[in-house]
Each structure stands twice: as structure tokens, then as C-alpha cells.
N, C-alpha and C positions, 0 to 999 in steps of 0.2 A: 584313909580310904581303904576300903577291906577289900580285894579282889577271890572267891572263890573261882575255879576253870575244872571243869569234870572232862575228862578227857583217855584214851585207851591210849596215848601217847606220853606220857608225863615226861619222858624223858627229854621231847623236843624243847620246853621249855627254861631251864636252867642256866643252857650258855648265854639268852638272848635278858633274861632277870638277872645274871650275874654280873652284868656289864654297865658300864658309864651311867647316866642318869637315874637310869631305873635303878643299879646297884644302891646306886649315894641314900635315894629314895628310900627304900629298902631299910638299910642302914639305919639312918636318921629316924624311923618308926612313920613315916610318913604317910608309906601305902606300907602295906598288908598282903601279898599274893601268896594264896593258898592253891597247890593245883592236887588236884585228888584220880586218881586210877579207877575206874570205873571198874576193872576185873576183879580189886578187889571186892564187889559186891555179888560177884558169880558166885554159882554154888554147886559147879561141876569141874571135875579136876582139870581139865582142859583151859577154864577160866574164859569161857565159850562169852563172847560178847556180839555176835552176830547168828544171823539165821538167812534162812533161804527165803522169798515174797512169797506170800500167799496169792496164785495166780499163775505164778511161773513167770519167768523174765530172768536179766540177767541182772549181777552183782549181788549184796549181799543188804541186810537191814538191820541194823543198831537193834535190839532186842530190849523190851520195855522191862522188863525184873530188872535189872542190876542198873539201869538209869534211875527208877523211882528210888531202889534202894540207896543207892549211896545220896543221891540229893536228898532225902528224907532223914539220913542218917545225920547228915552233913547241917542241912537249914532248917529242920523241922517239919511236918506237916501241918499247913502248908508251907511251902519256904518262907523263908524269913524276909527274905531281898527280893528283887526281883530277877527271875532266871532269864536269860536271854539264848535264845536258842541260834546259833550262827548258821546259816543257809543261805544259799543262793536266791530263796525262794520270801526273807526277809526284806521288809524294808530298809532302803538303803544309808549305810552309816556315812554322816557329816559331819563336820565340826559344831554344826546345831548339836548335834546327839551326840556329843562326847561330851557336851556343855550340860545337857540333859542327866548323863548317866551321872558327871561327879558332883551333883547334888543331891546323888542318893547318900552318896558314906560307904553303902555299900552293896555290891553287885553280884549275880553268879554268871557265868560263861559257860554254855552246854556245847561242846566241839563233835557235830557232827561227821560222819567216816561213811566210806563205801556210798552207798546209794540213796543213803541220809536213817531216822528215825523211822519207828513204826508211831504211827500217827495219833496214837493214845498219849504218845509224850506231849505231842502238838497240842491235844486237844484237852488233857488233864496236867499240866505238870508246868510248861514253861507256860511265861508270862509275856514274851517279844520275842517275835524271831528276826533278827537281823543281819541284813548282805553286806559284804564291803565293796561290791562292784557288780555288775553286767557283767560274770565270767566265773568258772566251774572250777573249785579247785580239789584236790584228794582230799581235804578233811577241814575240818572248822580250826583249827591249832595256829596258822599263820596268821587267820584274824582274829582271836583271841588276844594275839602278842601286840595286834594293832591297835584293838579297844585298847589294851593295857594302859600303850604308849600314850595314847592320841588323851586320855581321859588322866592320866598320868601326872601329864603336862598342867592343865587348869589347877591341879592343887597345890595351893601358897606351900611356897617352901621348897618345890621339887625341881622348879629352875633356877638357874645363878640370879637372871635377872628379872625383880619384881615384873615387868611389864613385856618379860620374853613372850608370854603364851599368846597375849592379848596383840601383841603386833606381828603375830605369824602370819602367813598369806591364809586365806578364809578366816580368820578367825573376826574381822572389820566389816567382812564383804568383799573384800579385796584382795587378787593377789599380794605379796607383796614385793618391796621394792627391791633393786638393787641392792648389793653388798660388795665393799671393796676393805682390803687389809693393805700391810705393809706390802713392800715397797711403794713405795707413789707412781713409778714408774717401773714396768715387768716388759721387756721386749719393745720398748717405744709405745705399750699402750697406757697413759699415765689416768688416774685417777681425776675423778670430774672436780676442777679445783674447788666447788662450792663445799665440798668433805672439808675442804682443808681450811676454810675458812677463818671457822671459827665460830661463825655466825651460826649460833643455836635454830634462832626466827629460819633463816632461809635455808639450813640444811632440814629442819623440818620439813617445811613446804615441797623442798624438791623431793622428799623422799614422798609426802603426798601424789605428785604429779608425776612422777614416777612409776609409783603401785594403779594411778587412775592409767596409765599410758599402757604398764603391763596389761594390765586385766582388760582392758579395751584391745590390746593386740590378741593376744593369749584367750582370754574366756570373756568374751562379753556380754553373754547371758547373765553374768552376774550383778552386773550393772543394775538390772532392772530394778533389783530388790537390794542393791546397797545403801546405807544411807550415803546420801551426796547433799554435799551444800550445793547452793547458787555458785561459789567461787568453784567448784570442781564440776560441776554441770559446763559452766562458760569453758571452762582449760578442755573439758574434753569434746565441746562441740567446735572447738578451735583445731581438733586432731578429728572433724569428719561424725563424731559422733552425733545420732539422730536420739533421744529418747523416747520411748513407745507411744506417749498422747502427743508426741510431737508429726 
């Protein structure tokens, strides 16, 4: 998986692609992260990447010459992958859409700054523009690192354990469940003994009714749209839960 990231920031990225999973990833030929300096496609000594709004107002606006240029330079006209522009103003990123992005192979990341794009990028150049929340941050670079992570994860190879991605919380519908390690006992608070079991069948199931109990305390909206059997319908209407045709 190829990751391109256009960004006036290049520098924030390294320590966070230097580290633990992503490193290994990295490493192993797995993913691909390429992040590219947009100044270098200025062409005033200043290495000028912003401008004042047409209009008047305050802050500052991403300048359309040295975006087209380095993307063009970079993926070709038109781009090669799809460029995704990160904004507030994007549809909001899920683990549906991190499912989405890594069966392209491969992606670009536009890291918006200041006040955002002048809107010929919007309109000629990026391909998605996408939020990572309901809330305003100084530049697109910290979710950038989250695409990375989040779309990182789905490709074979980059977790220790085959079926890590696939039993994360959201990634079933569901939060998920508990987690306990050594000691069996930490402070008089011991470990629920069905862990210690043995029994495959029922530390399953509990970790099922579990994740149904979290998500039911925690986000129940999600409920709506998880799949659920008839056995996890009954457990959760035993814990209060109503279903929407119900």
C-alpha cells in the first residue's frame, strides 16, 4: 500500500512513521509512505505557500500554483490515485473508510493549513475531501497520520495477529470487548475466571456478550446497523435493549 501526503509540514511526520507498527510495516516493504513539501514547488525565494482571501477576512489561504504543481509532478495529470483532501468540511472518516481506502493499493493525502485551500483545488484537482471529526484543527497533518494508521492496519501482514484488525472495536460493528493480562489477580481485582478457563467455546461467547454489553452501555446507536444474530438480539434484550421495529 503506497501512501503519497503533500504537506508544508514534512517534518511532523517522521517521529510518528518511525515508530512501532508502522516502523515494522515500513520495513517489511508493506506500506509505502511517501510525504512530499509542497514549498518545494514555490517559485519565489520566500517559498511563499499562502496568500491573503480575495474579499478580505482574516487568516491566511493555501495558494493553488505549488498544490497543482507538486501533485501533478508527483501523480501525474490527472493524478494517478485518488487525492483526498482532509478538511473539516469533508465527509467523515470511519472504519467503513479506512476499509474503503486500502483497497485502492494506493492513496494521496492533501494536508490542508490556515484557513484551508483556495477552492480551484476543491474543484479541479482533489478527488474526496475528508473530516476526522466535528472539530477544527491547525492543519490536515495529524489526520493524515490517522488515515495512515487506521488503513495501515487492514493490510495482511502489518499486524502480529492475522485476525487483530478484524476484532478491533468498529471494525464488526461493535465495540469491543474487554482485555485482561498477567497477573490473574492485581490489587484483589482478579480476572473473570472464564479467561482462565480454557474453554475456547465460552471465552468466545463471553467476549461476544461482552462487546454486545459494551456497545449497548457506551454507543448504542450502533446497534442499529450491526449485524446481530437472534442469540445476541435475546442477551441484549435481557440487558433492557429495545430494537428500532420493536
Amino acid at each position: 500500500m503506497r501512501f503519497d501526503i503533500f504537506t508544508v509540514l514534512p517534518e511532523v511526520f517522521p517521529p510518528y512513521l518511525n515508530s512501532s507498527i508502522l516502523k515494522r510495516a515500513r520495513q517489511a516493504g508493506l506500506i509505502d509512505v511517501r510525504v512530499h513539501n509542497i514549498r518545494d514547488w514555490t517559485q519565489d525565494k520566500h517559498r511563499t505557500t499562502d496568500d491573503t482571501p480575495y474579499g478580505g477576512g482574516g487568516g491566511m489561504v493555501m495558494k493553488p500554483e505549488p498544490i497543482f504543481a507538486a501533485v501533478e509532478a508527483v501523480l501525474g495529470q490527472p493524478p494517478s490515485c485518488p487525492l483526498i483532501l482532509l478538511t473539516p468540511q469533508g465527509r467523515t472518516f470511519t472504519q467503513k473508510t479506512a476499509e474503503e481506502l486500502a483497497a485502492y493499493g494506493h492513496i494521496a493525502l492533501l494536508c490542508g493549513r490556515y484557513e484551508g485551500v483556495d477552492e480551484r483545488v476543491r474543484q479541479h484537482l482533489v478527488s474526496d475531501e475528508i473530516s476526522i471529526g466535528d472539530f477544527v484543527l491547525t492543519g490536515g497533518e495529524l489526520p493524515a497520520l490517522l488515515i495512515v494508521d487506521a488503513v495501515s492496519r487492514l493490510i495482511p501482514g502489518v499486524l502480529g495477529a492475522p485476525d487483530g484488525a478484524r476484532n478491533d472495536s468498529h471494525a464488526s460493528g461493535l465495540l469491543e470487548h474487554p482485555h485482561y493480562t498477567r497477573p490473574p489477580v492485581f490489587r484483589g481485582w482478579p480476572v473473570p475466571e472464564v479467561l482462565l478457563s480454557g474453554d475456547h467455546g465460552k471465552v468466545a461467547r463471553w467476549r461476544r456478550e461482552q462487546a454486545l454489553l459494551r456497545t449497548l452501555q457506551r454507543r448504542p446507536d450502533l446497534l442499529a446497523s450491526a449485524p446481530l444474530t437472534e442469540e445476541d438480539l435475546a442477551y441484549l434484550r435481557r440487558h433492557g435493549y429495545q430494537p428500532p421495529e420493536e
